[in-house]
MISEZA-485249 format. One record per residue (C-alpha): x, y, z. Coordinates in nm, 4 decimals, m for minus. Layout:
BEGIN
       xx       yy       zz
        X        Y        Z
...
This chain:
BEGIN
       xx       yy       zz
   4.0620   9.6122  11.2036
   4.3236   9.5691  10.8979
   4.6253   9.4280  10.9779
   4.9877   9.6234  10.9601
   5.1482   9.5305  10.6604
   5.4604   9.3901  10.7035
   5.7664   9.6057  10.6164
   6.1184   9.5105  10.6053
   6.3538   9.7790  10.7823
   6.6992   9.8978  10.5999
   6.8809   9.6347  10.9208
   6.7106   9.3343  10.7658
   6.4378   9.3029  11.0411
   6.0545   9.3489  11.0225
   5.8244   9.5688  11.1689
   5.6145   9.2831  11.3096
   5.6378   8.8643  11.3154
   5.4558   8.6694  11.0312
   5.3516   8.3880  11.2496
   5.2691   8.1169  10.9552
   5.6312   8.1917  10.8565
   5.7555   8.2095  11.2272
   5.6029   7.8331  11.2715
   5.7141   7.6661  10.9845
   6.0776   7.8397  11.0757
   6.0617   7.7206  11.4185
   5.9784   7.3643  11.3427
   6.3242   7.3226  11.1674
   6.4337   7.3078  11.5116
   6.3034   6.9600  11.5984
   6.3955   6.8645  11.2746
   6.7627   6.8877  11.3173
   6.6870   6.7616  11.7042
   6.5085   6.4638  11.6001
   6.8217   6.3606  11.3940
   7.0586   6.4333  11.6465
   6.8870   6.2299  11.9604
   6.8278   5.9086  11.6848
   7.2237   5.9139  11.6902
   7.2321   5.8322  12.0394
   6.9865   5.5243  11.9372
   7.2260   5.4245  11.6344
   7.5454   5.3891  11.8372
   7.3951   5.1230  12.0674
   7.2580   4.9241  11.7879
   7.5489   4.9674  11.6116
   7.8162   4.8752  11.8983
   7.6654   4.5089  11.9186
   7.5583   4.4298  11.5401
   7.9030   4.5501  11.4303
   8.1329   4.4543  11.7394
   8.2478   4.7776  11.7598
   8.4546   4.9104  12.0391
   8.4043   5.2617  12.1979
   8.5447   5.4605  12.0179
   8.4721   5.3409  11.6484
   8.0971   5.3252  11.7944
   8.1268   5.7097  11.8894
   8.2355   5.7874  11.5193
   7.9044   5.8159  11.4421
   7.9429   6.1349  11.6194
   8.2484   6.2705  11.4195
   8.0452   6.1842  11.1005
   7.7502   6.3663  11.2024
   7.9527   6.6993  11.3482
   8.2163   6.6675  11.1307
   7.9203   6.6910  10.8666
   7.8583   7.0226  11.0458
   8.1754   7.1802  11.0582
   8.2600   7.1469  10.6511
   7.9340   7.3259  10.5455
   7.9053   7.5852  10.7813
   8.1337   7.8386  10.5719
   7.9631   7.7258  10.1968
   7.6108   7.7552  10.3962
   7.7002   8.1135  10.4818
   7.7848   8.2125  10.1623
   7.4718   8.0438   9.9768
   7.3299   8.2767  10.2244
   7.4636   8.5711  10.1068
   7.4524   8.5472   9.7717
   7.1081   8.4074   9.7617
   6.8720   8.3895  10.1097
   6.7663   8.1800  10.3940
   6.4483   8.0230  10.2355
   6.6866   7.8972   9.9500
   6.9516   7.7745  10.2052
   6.6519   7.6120  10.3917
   6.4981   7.4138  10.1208
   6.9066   7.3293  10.0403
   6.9302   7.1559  10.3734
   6.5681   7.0347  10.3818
   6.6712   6.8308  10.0152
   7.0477   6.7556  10.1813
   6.8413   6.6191  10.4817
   6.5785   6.3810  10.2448
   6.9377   6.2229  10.0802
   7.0893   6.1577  10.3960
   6.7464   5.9637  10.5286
   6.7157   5.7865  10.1467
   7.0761   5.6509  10.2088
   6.9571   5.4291  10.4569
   6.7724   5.2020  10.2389
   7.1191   5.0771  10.0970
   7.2703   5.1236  10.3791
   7.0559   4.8686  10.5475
   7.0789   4.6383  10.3258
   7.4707   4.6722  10.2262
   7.4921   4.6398  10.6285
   7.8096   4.8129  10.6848
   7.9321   5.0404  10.8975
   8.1303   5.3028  10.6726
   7.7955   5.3087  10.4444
   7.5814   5.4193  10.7730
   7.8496   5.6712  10.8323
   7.7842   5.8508  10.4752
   7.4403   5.8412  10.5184
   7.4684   6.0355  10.8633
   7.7267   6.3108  10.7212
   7.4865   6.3276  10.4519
   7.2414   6.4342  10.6681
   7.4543   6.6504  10.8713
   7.5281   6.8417  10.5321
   7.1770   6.9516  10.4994
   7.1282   7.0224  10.8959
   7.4452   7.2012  10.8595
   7.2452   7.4084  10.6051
   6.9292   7.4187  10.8047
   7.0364   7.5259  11.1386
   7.3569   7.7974  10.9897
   6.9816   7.9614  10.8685
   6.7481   7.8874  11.0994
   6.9390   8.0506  11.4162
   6.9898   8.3790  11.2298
   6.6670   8.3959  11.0399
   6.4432   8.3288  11.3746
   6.6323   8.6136  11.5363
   6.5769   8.8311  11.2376
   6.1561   8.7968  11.1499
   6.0327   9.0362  11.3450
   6.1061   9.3342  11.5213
   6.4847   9.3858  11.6264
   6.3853   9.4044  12.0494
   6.2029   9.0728  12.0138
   6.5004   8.9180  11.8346
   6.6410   8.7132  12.1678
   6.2756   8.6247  12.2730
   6.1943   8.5009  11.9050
   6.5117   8.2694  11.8725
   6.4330   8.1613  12.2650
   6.0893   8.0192  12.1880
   6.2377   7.8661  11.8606
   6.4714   7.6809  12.0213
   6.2089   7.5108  12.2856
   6.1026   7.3209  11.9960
   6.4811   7.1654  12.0020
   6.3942   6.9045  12.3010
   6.0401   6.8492  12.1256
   6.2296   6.6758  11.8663
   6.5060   6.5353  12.0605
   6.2133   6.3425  12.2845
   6.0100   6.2674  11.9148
   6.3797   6.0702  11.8274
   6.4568   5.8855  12.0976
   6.0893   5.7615  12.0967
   6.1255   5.6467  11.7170
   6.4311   5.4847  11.7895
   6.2636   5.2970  12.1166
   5.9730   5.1317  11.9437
   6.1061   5.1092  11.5619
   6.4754   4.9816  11.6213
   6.4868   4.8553  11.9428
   6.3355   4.5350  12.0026
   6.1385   4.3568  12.2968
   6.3407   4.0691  12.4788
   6.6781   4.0636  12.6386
   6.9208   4.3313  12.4935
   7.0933   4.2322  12.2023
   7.4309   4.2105  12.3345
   7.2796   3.9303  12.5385
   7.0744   3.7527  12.2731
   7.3827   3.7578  12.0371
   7.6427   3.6394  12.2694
   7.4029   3.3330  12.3182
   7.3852   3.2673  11.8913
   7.6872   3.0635  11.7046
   7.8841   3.3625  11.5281
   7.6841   3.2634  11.1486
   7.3284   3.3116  11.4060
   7.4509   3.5986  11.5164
   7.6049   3.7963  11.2014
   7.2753   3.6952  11.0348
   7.0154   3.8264  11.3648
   7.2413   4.1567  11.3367
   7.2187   4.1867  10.9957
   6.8204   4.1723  11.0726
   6.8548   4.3806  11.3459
   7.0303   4.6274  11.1284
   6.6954   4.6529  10.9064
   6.5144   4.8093  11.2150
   6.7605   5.1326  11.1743
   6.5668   5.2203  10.8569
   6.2213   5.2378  11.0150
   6.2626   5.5884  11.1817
   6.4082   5.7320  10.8433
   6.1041   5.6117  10.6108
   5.8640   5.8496  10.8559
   6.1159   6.1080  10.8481
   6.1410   6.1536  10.4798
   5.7922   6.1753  10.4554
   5.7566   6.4299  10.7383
   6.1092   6.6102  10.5532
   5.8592   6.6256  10.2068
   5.6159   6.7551  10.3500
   5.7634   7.0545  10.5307
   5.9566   7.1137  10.1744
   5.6655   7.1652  10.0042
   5.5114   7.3932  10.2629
   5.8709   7.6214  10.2125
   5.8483   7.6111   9.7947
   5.5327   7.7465   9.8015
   5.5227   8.0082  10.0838
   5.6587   8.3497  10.0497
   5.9224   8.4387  10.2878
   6.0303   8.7690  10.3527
   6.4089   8.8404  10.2903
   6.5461   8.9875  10.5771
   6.8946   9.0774  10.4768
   6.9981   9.4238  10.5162
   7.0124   9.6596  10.2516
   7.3903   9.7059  10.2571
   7.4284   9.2885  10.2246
   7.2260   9.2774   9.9220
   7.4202   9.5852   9.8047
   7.7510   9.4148   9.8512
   7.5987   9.0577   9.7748
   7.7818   9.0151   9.4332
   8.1287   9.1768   9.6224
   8.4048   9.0078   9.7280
   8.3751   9.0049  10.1263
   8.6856   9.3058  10.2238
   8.9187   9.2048  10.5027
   8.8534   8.8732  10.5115
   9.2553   8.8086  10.6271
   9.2078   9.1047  10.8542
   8.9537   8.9631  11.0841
   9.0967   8.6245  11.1483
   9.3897   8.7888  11.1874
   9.2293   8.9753  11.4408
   8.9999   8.7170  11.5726
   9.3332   8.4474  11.6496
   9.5161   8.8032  11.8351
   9.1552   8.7871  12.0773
   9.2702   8.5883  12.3396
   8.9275   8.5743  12.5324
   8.7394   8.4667  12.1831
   9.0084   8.2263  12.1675
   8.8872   8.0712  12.4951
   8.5318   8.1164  12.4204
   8.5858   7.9042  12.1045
   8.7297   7.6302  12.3290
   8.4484   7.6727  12.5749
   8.2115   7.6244  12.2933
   8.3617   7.3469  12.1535
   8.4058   7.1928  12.4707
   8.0455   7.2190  12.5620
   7.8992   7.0665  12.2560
   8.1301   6.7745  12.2687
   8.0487   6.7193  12.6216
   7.6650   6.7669  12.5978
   7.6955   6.5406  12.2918
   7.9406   6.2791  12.5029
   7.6611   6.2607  12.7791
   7.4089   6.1985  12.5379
   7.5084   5.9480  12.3297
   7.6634   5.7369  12.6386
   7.3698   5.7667  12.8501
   7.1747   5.4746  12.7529
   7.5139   5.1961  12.7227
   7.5728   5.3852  13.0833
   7.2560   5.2477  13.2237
   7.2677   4.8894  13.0116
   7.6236   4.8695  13.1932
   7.4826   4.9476  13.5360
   7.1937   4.7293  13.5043
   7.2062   4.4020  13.2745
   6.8934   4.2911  13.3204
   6.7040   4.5930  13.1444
   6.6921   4.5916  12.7270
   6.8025   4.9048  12.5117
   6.4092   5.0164  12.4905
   6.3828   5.0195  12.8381
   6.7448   5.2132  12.8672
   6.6202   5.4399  12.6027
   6.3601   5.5786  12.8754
   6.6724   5.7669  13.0819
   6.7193   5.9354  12.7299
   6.3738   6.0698  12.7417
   6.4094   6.1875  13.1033
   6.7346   6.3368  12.9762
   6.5870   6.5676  12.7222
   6.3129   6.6345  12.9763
   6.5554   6.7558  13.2040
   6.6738   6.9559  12.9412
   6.3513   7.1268  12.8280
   6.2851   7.2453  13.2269
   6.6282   7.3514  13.2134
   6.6078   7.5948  12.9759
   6.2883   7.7792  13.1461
   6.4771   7.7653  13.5081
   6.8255   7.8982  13.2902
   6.6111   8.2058  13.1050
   6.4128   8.2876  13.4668
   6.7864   8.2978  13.6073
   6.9756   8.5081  13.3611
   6.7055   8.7772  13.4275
   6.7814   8.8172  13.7288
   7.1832   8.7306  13.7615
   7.4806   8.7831  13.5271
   7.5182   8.5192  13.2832
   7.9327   8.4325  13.4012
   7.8362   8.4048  13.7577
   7.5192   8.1506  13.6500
   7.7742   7.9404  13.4301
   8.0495   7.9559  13.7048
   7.7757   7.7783  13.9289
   7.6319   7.5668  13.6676
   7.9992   7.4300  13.5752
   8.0852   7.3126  13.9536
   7.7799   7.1570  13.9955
   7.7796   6.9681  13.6593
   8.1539   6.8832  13.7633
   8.0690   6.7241  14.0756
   7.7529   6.5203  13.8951
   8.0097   6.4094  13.6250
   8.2728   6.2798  13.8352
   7.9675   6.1214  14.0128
   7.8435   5.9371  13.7025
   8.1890   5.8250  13.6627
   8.2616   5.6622  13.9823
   7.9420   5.5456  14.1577
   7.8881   5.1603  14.0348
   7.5413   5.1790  14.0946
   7.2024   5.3340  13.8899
   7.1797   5.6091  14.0253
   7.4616   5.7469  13.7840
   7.2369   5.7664  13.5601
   7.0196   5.9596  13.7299
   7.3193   6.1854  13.7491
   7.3493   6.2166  13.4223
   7.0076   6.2812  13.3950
   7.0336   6.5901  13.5991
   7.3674   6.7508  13.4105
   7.1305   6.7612  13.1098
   6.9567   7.0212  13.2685
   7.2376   7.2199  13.3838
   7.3031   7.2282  12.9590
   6.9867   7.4906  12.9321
   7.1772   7.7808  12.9594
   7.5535   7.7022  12.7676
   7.4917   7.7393  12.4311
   7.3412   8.0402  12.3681
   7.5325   8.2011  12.6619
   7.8857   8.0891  12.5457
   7.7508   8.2411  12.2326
   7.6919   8.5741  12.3024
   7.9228   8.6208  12.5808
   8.2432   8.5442  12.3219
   8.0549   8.7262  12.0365
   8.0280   9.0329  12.2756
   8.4119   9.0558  12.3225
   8.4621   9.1048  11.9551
   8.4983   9.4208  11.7757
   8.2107   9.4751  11.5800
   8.3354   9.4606  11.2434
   8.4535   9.1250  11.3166
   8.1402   8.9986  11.4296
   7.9933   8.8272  11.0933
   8.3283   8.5933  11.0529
   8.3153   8.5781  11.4297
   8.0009   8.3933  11.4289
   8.0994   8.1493  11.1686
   8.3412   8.0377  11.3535
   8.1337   7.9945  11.6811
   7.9246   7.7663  11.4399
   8.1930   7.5858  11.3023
   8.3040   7.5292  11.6945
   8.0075   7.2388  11.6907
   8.2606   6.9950  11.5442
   8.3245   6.9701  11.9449
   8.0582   6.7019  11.8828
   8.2860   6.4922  11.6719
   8.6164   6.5082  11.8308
   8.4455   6.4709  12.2270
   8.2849   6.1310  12.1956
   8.5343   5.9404  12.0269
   8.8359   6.1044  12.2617
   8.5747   5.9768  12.5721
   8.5870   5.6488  12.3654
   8.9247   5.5949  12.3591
   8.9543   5.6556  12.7170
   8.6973   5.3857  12.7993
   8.8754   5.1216  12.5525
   9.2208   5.2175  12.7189
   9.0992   5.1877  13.0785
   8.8717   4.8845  13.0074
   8.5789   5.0947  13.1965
   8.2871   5.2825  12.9864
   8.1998   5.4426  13.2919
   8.5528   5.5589  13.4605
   8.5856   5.7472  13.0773
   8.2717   6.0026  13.2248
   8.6107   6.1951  13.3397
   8.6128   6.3089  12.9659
   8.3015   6.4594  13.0398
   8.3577   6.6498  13.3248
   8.6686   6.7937  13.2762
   8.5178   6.9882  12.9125
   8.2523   7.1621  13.2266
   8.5782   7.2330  13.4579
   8.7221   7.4168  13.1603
   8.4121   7.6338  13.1214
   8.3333   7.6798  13.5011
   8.7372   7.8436  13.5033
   8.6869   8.0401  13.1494
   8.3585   8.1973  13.2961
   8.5148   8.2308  13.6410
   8.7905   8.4277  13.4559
   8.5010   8.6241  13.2285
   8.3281   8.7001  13.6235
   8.6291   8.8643  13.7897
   8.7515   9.0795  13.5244
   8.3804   9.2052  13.4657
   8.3817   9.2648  13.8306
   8.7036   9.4404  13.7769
   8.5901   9.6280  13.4758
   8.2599   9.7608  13.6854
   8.4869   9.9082  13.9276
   8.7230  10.0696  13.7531
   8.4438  10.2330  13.5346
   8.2122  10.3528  13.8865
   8.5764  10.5140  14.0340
   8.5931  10.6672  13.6332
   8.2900  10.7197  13.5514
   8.3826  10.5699  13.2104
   8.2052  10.3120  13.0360
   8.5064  10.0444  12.9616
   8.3863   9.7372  12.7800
């Protein structure tokens, strides 16, 4: 029996999934993810080759999301005036530059030179993931759009797992941990071991780029379908109308205003906890090495993976505020955990809030996207994106705490008060729902 031919309908979507397409799509996903969890490797090679103190380690952060934030806007429009495969194979080519720049960077051995190479690469993932979320939703039939970006997005902790294992066996080292080995060296030892160490960084990068090349060539030469509605490429070459209008409008919405927050909250703290997890367990237990530390990462993005199955079989069955009301407390109560309990099993702690992240993203998402007027909701998303740069501004603030207080793990506190201010925005979100529902059964109205 024949196929269906594919057809594109006049919304952009498709009457059925091209699966090749669908794949190669969905594998952009750990691409960005394996990038991402190798920060969380960099900044504890970095803290001890350069001497760096918290918070100048946790720039590598801003670099990387602040990478994020500046293209989000110029990705969007390359996507409107051209289409995602060419704003793809833009990232994919941003992405092979950023991983190239380590070559010098490793052997120039300074810090600010690692830092360019990492917003380079955040320039192309910037590219890659303002496409990839939209275009996953959109290949395929419009009532599959949630489930298609859903299994997409599994192959996120795939790749964050794939990173943290490069960075474990091709920049960290066997032996004591190299805070330890370099405090034991005369300062001209140790500058030149660090400088050594520093070569180690590259190895991830060199099977990246040839991984990045690959999956280049297999976009340039397959055909992707469109999937832009027929209105967009009407109005491709316009000027975009009311563009004034709906920020206007969008700074007026007091609950997008707080969604905003939430978001950027929650990707600052999700990337805090990640990229302190592993100096949290080298600072708890002295005696282990950074590739042994780098296993809690692994167990991390575990945790994260079975999170996201328990947080979709949950938000089938319960509302999505009363789910991240819960979620919040609990994640409070682990955080302030993590930040008080001298012992391991803070870590462990840690470990667990990474699966209470399943759910926050995509949930922040649509819950603030859903309280804005419709013909808001393209500049409404941009901004959502742009919110990421929560990643950049999170980790160095929890930085600076831990330099001022003289305690790495007391600065946690960061941490958990970005989840109190999303358990009380969703807590908010749950009563006026609730409110909303009754008023509209004693009406009979349906009052959004």
């Amino acid at each position: 029996m024949a196929k269906t031919k594919i057809i594109q309908m006049s919304d952009g979507y498709l009457n059925r999934t091209p699966i090749l397409q669908f794949i190669l799509l969905s594998t952009l996903f750990s691409m960005w993810a394996v990038a991402a969890s190798l920060n969380d490797i960099l900044i504890t090679q970095f803290k001890s080759v350069f001497e760096l103190s918290d918070f100048a380690s946790a720039l590598v952060q801003s670099a990387f999301y602040g990478g994020y934030f500046l293209v989000a806007i110029p990705a969007s429009m390359v996507i409107k005036k051209t289409n995602y495969k060419i704003a793809i194979i833009t990232g994919l080519c941003f992405y092979i530059v950023g991983c190239s720049l380590f070559f010098p960077a490793s052997h120039l051995a300074t810090y600010t030179m690692f830092l360019f190479a990492l917003f380079a690469i955040a320039i192309g993932l910037g590219f890659l993931e303002t496409a990839a979320n939209t275009y996953s939703s959109m290949i395929g039939p419009k009532q599959y759009s949630t489930l298609r970006l859903n299994i997409s997005q599994t192959f996120y902790p795939v790749g964050s797992i794939l990173g943290i294992l490069l960075g474990k066996y091709l920049v960290f080292q066997e032996g004591e941990s190299l805070h330890v080995q370099m405090s034991k060296m005369s300062p001209a030892d140790a500058q030149a071991f660090g400088i050594e160490m520093l070569q180690h960084t590259l190895e991830p990068y060199k099977y990246m780029i040839f991984i990045l090349v690959g999956v280049l060539v297999l976009f340039l030469v397959t055909k992707f379908p469109t999937c832009k509605p027929e209105e967009s490429i009407k109005d491709s070459t316009k000027r975009s109308p009311n563009g004034l209008k709906a920020l206007k409008y969008l700074a007026g919405n007091k609950r997008f205003r707080n969604g905003i927050i939430a978001q950027f909250l929650y990707v600052g703290m999700q990337t805090t906890v990640w990229a302190f997890t592993i100096r949290l367990a080298l600072h708890l237990n002295p005696n282990i090495n950074e590739r042994t530390a780098s296993n809690f990462m692994i167990y991390s993005f575990i945790g994260f993976f079975i999170g996201k199955f328990i947080a979709n079989f949950l938000l089938a069955r319960f509302s999505s505020s009363k789910i991240l009301v819960v979620y919040s407390v609990i994640g409070s109560v682990l955080l302030a955990y993590v930040a008080l309990v001298p012992n391991m099993t803070a870590v462990y702690a840690a470990i667990i809030v990474s699966m209470l992240f399943g759910p926050c993203w995509a949930t922040i998402f649509a819950e603030t996207l859903a309280v804005v007027d419709k013909k808001y909701t393209e500049t409404a998303g941009a901004i959502l994106v742009m919110s990421i740069v929560g990643g950049a501004v999170i980790p160095a603030l929890q930085g600076l705490v831990s330099d001022s207080v003289g305690s790495m793990q007391y600065a946690f506190v960061v941490s958990m008060l970005c989840f109190v201010y999303i358990g009380v925005h969703f807590f908010k979100e749950m009563k006026r729902n609730a409110k909303m529902k009754k008023v509209s059964e004693q009406t009979g109205e349906n009052i959004a």
